[in-house]
Predicted model as a PDB file, atoms N, CA, C, CB and O in Angstrom, pLDDT in the B-factor column:
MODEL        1                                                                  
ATOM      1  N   UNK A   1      24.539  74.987  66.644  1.00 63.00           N  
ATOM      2  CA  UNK A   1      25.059  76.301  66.917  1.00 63.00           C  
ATOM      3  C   UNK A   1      25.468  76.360  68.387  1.00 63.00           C  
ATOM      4  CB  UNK A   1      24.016  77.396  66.574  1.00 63.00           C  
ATOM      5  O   UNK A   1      24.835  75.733  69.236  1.00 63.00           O  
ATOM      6  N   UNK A   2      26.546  77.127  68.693  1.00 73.00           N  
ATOM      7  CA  UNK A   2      27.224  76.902  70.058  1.00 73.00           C  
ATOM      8  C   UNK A   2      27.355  78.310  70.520  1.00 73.00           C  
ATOM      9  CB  UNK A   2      28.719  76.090  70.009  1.00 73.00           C  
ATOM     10  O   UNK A   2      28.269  79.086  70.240  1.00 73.00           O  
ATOM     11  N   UNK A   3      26.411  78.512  71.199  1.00 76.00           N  
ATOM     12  CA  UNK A   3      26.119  80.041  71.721  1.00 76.00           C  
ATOM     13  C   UNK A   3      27.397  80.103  73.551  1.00 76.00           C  
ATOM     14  CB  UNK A   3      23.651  80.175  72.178  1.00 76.00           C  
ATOM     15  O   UNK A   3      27.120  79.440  74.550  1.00 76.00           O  
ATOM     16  N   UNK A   4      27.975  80.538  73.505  1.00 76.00           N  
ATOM     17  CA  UNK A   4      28.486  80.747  74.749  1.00 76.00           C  
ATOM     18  C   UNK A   4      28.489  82.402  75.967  1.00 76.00           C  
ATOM     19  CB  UNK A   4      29.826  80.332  74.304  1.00 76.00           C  
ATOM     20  O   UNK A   4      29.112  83.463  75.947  1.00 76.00           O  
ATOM     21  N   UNK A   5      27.579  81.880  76.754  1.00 75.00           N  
ATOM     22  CA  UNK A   5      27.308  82.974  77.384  1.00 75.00           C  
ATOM     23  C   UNK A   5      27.813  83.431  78.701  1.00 75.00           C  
ATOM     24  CB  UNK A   5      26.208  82.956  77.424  1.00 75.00           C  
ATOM     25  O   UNK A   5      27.600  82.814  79.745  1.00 75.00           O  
ATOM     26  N   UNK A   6      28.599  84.710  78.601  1.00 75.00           N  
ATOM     27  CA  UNK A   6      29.642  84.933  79.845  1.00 75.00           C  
ATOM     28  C   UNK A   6      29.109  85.585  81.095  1.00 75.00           C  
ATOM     29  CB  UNK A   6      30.835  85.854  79.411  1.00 75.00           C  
ATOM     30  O   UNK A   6      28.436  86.516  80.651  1.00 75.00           O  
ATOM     31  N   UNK A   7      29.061  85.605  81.927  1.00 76.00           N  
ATOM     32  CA  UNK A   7      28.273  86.252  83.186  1.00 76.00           C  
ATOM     33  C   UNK A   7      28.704  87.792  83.228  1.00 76.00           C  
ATOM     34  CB  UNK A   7      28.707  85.453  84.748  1.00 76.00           C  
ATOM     35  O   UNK A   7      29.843  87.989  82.807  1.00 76.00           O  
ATOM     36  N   UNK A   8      28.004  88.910  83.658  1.00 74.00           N  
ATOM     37  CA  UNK A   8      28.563  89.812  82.709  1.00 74.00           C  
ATOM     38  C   UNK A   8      29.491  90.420  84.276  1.00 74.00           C  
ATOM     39  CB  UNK A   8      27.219  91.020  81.612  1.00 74.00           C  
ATOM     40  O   UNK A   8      29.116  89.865  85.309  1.00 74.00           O  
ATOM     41  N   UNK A   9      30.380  91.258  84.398  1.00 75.00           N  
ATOM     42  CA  UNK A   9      31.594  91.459  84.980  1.00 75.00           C  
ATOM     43  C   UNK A   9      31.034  92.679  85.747  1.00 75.00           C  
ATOM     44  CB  UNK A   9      32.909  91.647  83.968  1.00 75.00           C  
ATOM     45  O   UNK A   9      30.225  93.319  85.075  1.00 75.00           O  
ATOM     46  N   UNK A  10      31.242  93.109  86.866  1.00 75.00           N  
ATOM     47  CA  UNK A  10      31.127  94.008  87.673  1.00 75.00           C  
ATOM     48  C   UNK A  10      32.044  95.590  86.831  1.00 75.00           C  
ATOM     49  CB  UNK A  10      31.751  93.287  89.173  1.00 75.00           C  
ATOM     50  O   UNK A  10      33.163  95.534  86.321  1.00 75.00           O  
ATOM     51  N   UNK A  11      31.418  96.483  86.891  1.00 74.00           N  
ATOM     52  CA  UNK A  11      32.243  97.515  86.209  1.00 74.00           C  
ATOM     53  C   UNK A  11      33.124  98.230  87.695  1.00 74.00           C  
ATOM     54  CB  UNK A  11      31.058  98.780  85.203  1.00 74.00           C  
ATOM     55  O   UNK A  11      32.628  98.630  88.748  1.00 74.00           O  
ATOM     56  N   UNK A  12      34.621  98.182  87.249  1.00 73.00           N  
ATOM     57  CA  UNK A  12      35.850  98.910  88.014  1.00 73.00           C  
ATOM     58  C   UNK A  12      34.850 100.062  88.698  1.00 73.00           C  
ATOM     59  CB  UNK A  12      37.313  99.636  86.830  1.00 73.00           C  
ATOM     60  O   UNK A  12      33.725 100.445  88.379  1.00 73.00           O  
ATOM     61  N   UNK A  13      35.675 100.412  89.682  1.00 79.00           N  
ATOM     62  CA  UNK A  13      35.072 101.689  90.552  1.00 79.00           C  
ATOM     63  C   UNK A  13      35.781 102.518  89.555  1.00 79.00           C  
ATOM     64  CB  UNK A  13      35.509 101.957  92.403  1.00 79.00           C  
ATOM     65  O   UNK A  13      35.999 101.887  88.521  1.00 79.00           O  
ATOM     66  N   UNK A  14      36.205 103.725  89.545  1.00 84.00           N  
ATOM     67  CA  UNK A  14      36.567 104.922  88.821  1.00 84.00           C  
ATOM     68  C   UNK A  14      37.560 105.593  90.041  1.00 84.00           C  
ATOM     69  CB  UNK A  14      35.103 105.915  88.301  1.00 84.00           C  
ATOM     70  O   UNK A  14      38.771 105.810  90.072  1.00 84.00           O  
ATOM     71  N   UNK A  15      36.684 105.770  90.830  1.00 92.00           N  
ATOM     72  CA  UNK A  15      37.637 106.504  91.604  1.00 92.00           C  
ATOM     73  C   UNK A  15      38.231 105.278  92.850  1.00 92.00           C  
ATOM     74  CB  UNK A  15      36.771 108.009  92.304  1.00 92.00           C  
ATOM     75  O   UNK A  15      37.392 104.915  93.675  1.00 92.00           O  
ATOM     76  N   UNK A  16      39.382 104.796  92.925  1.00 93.00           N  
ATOM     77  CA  UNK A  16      39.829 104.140  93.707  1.00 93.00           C  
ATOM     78  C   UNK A  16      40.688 105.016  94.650  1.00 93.00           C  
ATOM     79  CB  UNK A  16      40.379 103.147  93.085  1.00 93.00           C  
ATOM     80  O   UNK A  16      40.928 106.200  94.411  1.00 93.00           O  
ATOM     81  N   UNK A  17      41.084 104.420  95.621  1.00 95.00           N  
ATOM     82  CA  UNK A  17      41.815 105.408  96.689  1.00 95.00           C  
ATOM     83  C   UNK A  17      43.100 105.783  96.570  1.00 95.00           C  
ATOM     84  CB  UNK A  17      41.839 104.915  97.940  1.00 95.00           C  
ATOM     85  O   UNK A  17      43.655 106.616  97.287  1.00 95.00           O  
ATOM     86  N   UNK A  18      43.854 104.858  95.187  1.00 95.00           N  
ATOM     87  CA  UNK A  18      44.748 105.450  95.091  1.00 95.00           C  
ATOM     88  C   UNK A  18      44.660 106.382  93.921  1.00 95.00           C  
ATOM     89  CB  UNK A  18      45.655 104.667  95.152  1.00 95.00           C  
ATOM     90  O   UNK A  18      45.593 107.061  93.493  1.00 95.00           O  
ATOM     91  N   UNK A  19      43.313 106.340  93.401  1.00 95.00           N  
ATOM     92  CA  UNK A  19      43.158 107.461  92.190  1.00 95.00           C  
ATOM     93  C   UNK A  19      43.013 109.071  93.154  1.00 95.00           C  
ATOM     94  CB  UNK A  19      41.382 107.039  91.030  1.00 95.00           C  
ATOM     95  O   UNK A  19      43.597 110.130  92.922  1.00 95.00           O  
ATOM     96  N   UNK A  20      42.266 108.829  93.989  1.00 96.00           N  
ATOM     97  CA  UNK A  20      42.099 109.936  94.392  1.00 96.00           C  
ATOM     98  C   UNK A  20      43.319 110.798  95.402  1.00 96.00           C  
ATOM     99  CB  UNK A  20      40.894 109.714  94.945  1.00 96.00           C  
ATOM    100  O   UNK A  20      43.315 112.007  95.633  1.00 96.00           O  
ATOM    101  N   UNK A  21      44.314 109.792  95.894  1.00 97.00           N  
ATOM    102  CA  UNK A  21      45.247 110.442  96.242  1.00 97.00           C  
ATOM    103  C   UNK A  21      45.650 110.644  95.040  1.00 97.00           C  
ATOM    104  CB  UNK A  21      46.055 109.968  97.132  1.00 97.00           C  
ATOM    105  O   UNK A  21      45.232 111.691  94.545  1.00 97.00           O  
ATOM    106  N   UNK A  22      46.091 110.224  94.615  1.00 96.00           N  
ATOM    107  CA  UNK A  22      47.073 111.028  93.114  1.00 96.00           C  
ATOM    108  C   UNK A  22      46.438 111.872  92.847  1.00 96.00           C  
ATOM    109  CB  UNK A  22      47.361 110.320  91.625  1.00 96.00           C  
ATOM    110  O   UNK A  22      47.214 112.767  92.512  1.00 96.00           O  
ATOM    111  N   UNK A  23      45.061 112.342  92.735  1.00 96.00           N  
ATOM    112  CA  UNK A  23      44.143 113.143  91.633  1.00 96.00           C  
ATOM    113  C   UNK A  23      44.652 114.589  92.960  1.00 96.00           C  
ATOM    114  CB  UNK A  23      41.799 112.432  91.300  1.00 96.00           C  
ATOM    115  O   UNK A  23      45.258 115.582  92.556  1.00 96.00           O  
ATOM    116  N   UNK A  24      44.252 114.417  94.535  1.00 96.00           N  
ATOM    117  CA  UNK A  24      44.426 115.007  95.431  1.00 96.00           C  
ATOM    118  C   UNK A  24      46.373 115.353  95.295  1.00 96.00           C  
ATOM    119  CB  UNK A  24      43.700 114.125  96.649  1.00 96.00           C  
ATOM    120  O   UNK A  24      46.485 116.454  95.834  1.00 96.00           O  
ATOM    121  N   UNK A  25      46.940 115.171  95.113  1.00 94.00           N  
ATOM    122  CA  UNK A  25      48.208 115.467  95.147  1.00 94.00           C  
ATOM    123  C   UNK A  25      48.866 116.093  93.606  1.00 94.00           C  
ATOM    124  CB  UNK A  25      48.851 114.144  95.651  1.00 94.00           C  
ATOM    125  O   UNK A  25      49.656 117.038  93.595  1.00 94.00           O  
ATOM    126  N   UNK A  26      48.488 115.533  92.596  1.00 95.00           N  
ATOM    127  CA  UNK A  26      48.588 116.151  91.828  1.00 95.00           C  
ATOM    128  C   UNK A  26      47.588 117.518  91.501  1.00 95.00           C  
ATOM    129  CB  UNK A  26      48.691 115.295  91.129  1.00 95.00           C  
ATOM    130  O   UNK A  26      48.060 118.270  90.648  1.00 95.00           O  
ATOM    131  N   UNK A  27      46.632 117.809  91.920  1.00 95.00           N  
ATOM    132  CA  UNK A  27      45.951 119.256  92.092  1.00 95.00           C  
ATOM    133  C   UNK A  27      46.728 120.192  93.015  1.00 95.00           C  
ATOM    134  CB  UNK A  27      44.459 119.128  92.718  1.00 95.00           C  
ATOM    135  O   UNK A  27      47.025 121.316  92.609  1.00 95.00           O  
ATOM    136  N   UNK A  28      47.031 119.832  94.089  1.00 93.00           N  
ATOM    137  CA  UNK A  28      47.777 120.702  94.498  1.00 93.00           C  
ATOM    138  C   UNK A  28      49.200 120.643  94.497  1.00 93.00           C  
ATOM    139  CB  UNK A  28      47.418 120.888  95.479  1.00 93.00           C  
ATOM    140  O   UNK A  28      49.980 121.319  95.169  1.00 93.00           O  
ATOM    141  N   UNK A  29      49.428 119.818  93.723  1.00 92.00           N  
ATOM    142  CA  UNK A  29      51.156 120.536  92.891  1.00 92.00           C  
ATOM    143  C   UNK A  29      50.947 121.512  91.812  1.00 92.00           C  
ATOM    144  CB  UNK A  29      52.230 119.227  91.933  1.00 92.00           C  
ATOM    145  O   UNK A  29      51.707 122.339  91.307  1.00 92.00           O  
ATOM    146  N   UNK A  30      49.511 121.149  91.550  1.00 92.00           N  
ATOM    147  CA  UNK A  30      49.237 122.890  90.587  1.00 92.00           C  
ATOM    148  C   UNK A  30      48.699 122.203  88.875  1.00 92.00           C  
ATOM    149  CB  UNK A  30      51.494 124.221  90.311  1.00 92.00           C  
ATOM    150  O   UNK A  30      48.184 122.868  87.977  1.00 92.00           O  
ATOM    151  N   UNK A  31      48.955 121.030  88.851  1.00 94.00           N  
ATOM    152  CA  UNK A  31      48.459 120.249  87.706  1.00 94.00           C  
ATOM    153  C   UNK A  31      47.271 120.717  86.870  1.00 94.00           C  
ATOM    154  CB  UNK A  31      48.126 119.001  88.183  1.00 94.00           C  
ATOM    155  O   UNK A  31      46.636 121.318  87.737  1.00 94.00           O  
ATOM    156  N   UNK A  32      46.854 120.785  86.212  1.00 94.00           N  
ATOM    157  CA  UNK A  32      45.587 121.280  85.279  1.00 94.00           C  
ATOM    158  C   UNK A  32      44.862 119.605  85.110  1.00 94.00           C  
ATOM    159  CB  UNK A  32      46.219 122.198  83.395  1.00 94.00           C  
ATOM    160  O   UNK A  32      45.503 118.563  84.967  1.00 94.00           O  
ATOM    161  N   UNK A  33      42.788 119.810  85.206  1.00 94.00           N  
ATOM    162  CA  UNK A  33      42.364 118.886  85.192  1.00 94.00           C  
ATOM    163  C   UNK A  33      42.969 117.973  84.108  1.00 94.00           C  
ATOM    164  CB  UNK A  33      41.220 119.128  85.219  1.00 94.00           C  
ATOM    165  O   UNK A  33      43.554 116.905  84.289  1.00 94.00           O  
ATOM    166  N   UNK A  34      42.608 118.864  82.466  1.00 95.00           N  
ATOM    167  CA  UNK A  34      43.394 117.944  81.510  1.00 95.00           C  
ATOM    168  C   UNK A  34      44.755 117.172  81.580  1.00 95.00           C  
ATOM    169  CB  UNK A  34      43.573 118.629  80.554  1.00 95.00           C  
ATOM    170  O   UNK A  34      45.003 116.390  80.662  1.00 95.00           O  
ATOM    171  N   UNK A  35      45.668 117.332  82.612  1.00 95.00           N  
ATOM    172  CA  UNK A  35      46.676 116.430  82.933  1.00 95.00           C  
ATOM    173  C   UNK A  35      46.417 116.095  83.823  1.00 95.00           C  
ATOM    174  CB  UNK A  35      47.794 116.670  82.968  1.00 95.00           C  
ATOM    175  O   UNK A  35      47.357 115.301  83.857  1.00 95.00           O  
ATOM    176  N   UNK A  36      45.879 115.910  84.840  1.00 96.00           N  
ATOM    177  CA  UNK A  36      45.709 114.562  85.717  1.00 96.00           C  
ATOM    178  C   UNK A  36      44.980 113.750  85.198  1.00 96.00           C  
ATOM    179  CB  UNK A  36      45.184 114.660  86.988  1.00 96.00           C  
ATOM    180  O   UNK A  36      45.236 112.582  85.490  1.00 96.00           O  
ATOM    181  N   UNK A  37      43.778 114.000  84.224  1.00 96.00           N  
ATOM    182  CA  UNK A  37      42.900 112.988  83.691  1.00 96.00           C  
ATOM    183  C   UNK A  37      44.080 111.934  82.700  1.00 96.00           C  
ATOM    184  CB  UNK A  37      41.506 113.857  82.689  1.00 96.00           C  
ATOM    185  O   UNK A  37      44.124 110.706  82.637  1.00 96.00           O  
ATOM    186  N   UNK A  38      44.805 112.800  82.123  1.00 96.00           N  
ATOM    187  CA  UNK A  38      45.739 111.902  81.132  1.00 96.00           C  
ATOM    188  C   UNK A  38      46.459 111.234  82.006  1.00 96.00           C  
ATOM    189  CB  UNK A  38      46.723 112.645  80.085  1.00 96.00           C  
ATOM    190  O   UNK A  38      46.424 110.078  81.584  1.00 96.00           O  
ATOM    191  N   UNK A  39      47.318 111.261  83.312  1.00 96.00           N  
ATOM    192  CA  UNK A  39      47.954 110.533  84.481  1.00 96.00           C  
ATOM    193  C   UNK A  39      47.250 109.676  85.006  1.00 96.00           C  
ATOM    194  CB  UNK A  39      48.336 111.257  85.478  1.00 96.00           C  
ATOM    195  O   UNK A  39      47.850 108.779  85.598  1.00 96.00           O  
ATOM    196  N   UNK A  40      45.769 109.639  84.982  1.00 95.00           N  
ATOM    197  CA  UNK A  40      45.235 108.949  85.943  1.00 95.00           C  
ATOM    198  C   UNK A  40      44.569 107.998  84.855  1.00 95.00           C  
ATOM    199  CB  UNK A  40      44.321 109.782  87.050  1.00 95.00           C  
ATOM    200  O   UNK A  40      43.831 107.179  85.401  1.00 95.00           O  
ATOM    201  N   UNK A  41      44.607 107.901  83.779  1.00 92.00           N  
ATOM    202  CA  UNK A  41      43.904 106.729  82.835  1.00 92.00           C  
ATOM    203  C   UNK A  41      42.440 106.873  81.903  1.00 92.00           C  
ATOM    204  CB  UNK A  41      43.580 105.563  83.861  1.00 92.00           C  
ATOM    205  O   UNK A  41      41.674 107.766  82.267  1.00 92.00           O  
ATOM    206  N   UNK A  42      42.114 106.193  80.954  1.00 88.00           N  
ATOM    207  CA  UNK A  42      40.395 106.089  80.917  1.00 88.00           C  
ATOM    208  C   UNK A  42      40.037 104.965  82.161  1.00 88.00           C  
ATOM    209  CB  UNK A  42      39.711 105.383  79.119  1.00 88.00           C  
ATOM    210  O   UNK A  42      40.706 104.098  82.723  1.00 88.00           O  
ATOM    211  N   UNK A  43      38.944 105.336  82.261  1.00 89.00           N  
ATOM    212  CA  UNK A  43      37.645 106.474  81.930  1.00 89.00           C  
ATOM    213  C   UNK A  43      37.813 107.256  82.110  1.00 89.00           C  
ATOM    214  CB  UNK A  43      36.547 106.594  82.348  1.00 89.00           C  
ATOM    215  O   UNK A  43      37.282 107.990  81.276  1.00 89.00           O  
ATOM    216  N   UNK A  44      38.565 107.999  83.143  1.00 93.00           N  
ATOM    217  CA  UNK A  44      38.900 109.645  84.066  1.00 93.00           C  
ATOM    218  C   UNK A  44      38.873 110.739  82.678  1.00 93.00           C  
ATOM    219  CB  UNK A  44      41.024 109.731  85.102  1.00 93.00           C  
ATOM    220  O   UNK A  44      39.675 110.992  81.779  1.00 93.00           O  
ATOM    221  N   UNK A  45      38.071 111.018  82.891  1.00 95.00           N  
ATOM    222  CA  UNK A  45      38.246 112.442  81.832  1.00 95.00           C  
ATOM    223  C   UNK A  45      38.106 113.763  82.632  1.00 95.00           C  
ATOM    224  CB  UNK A  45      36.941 112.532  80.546  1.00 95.00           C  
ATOM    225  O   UNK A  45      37.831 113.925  83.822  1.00 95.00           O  
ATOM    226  N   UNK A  46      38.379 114.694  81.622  1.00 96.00           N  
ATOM    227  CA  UNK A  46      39.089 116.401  82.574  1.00 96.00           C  
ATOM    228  C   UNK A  46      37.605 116.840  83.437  1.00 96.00           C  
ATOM    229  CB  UNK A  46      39.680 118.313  80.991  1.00 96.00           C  
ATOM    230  O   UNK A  46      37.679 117.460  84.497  1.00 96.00           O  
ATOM    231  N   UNK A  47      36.340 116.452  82.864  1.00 96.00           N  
ATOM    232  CA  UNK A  47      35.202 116.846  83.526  1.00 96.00           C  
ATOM    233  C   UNK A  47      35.470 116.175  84.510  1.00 96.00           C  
ATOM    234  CB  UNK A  47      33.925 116.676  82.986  1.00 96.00           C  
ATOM    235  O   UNK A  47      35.919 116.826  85.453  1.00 96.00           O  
ATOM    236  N   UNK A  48      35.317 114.592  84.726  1.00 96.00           N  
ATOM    237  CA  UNK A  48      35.339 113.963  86.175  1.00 96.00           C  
ATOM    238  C   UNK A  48      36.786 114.752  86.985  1.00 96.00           C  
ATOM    239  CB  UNK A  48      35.531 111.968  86.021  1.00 96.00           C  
ATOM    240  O   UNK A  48      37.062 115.156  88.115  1.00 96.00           O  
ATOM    241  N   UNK A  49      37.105 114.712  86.342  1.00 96.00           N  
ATOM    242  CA  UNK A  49      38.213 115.402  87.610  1.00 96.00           C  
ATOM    243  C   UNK A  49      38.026 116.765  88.421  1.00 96.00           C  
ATOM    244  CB  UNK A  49      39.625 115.719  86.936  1.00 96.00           C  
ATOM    245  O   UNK A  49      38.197 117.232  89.547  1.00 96.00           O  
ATOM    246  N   UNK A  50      37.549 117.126  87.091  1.00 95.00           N  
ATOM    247  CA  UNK A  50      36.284 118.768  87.865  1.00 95.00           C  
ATOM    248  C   UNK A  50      35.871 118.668  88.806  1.00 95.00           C  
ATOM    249  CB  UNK A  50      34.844 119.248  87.326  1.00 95.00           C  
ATOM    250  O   UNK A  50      35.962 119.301  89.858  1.00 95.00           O  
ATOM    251  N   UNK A  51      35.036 117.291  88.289  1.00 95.00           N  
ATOM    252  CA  UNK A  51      33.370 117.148  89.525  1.00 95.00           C  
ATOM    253  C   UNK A  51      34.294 116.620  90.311  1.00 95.00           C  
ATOM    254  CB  UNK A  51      31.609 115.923  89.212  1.00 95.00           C  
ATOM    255  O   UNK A  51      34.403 117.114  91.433  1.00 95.00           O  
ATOM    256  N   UNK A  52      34.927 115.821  90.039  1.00 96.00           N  
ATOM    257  CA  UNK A  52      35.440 114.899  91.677  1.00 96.00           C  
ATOM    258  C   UNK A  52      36.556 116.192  92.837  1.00 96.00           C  
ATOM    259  CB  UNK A  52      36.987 112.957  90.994  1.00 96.00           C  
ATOM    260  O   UNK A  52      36.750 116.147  94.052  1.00 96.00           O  
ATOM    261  N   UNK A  53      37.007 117.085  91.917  1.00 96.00           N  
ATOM    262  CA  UNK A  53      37.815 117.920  93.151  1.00 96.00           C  
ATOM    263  C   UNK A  53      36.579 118.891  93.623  1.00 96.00           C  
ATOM    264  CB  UNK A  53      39.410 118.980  92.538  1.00 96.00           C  
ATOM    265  O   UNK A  53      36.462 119.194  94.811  1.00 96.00           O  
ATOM    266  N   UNK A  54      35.862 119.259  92.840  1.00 95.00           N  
ATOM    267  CA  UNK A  54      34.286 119.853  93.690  1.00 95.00           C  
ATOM    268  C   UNK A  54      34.259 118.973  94.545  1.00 95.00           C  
ATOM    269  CB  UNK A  54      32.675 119.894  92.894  1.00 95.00           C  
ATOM    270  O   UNK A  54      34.789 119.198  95.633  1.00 95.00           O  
ATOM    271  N   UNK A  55      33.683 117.835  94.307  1.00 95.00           N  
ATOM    272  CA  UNK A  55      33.008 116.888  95.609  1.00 95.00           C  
ATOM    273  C   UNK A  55      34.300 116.634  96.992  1.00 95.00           C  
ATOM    274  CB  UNK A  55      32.496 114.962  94.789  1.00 95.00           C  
ATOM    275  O   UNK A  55      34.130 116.225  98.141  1.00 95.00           O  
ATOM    276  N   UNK A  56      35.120 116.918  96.530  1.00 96.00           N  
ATOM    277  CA  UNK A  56      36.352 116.688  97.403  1.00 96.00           C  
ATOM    278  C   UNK A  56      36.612 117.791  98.219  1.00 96.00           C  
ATOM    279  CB  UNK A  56      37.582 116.415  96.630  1.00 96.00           C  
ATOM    280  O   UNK A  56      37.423 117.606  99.126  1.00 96.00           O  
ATOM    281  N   UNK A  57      35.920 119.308  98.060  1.00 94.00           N  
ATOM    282  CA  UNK A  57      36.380 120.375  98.198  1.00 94.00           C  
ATOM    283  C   UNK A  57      37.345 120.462  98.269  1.00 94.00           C  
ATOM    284  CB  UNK A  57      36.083 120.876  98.815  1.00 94.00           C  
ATOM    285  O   UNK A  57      37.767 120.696  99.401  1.00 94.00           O  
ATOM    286  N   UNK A  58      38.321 120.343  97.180  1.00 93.00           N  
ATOM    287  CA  UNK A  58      39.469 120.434  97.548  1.00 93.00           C  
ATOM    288  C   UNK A  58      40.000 122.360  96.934  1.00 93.00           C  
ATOM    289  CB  UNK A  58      40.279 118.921  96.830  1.00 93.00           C  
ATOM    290  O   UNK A  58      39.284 122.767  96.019  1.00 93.00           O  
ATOM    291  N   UNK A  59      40.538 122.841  97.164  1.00 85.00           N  
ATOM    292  CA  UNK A  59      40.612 124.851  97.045  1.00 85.00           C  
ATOM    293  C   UNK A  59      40.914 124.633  95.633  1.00 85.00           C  
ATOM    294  CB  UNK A  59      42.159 126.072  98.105  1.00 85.00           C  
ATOM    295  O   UNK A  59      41.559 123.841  94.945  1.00 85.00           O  
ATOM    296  N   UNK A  60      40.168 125.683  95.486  1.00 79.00           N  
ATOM    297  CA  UNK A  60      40.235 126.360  94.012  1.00 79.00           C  
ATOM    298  C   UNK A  60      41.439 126.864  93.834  1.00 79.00           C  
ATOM    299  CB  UNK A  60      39.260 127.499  93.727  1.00 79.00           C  
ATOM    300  O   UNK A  60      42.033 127.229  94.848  1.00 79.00           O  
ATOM    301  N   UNK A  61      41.977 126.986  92.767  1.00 72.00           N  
ATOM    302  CA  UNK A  61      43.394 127.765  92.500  1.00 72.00           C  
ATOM    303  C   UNK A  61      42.771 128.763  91.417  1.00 72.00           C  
ATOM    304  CB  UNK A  61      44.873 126.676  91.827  1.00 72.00           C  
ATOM    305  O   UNK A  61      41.681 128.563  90.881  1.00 72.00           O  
ATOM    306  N   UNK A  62      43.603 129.873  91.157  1.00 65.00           N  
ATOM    307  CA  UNK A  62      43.953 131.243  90.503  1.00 65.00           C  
ATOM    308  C   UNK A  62      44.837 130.819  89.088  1.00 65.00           C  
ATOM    309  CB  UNK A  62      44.965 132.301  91.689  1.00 65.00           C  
ATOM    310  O   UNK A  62      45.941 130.275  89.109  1.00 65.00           O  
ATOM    311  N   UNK A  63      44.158 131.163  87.994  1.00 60.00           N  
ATOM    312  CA  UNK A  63      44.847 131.014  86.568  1.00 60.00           C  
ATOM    313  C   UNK A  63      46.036 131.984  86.763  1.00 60.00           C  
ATOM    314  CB  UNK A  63      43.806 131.471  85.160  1.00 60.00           C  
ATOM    315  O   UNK A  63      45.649 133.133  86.976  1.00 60.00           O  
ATOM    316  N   UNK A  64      47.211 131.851  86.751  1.00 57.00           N  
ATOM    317  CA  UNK A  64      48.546 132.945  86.586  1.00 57.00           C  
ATOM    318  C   UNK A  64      48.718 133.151  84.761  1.00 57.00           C  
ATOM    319  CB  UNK A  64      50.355 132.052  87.428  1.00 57.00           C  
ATOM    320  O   UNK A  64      49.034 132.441  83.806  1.00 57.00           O  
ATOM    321  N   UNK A  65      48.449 134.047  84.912  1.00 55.00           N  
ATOM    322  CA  UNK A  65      48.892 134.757  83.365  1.00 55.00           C  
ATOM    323  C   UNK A  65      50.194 135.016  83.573  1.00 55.00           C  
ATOM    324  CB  UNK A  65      48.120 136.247  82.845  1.00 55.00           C  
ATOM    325  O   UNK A  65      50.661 135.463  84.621  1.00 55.00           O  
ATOM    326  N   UNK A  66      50.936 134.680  82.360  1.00 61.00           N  
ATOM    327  CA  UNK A  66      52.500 134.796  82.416  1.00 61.00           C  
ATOM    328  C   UNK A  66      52.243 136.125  81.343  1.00 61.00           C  
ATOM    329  CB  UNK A  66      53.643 133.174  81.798  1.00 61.00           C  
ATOM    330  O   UNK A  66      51.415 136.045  80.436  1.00 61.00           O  
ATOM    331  N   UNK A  67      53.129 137.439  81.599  1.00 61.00           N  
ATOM    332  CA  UNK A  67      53.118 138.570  80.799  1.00 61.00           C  
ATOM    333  C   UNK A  67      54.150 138.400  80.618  1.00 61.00           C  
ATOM    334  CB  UNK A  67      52.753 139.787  81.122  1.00 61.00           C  
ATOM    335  O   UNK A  67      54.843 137.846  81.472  1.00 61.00           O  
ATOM    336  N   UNK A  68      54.836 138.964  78.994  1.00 68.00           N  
ATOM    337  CA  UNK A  68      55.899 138.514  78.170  1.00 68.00           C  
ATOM    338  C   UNK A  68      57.020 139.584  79.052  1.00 68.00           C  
ATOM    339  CB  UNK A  68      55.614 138.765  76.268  1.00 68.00           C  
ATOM    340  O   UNK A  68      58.211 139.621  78.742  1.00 68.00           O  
TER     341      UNK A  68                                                      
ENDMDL                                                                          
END                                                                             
């Protein structure tokens, strides 16, 4: 039997520096978490993008209701 055993691989950072400029530039073009998470790839999901513009303080924005 020929068992072959692979050394196991360092896991990717998540947030790399060019994730976070994009994540930082696309928030304030006004983007919604659920679309930058889809721009920026898996793993990034709409929560991490939450937590990461918290940790970033980056400003809160205002929901605009469009009235018909």
């Amino acid at each position: 039997m020929n068992v072959h055993f692979t050394e196991p691989t360092e896991p990717q950072p998540t947030w790399t520096a060019a994730r976070i400029e994009l994540l930082i530039s696309l928030w304030t073009d006004g983007h919604s978490a659920s679309i930058i998470a889809a721009k920026l790839g898996k793993p990034v999901t709409r929560n991490a993008v939450i937590g990461k513009v918290h940790r970033l303080h980056l400003q809160n924005r205002r929901a605009t209701v469009k009235l018909p």
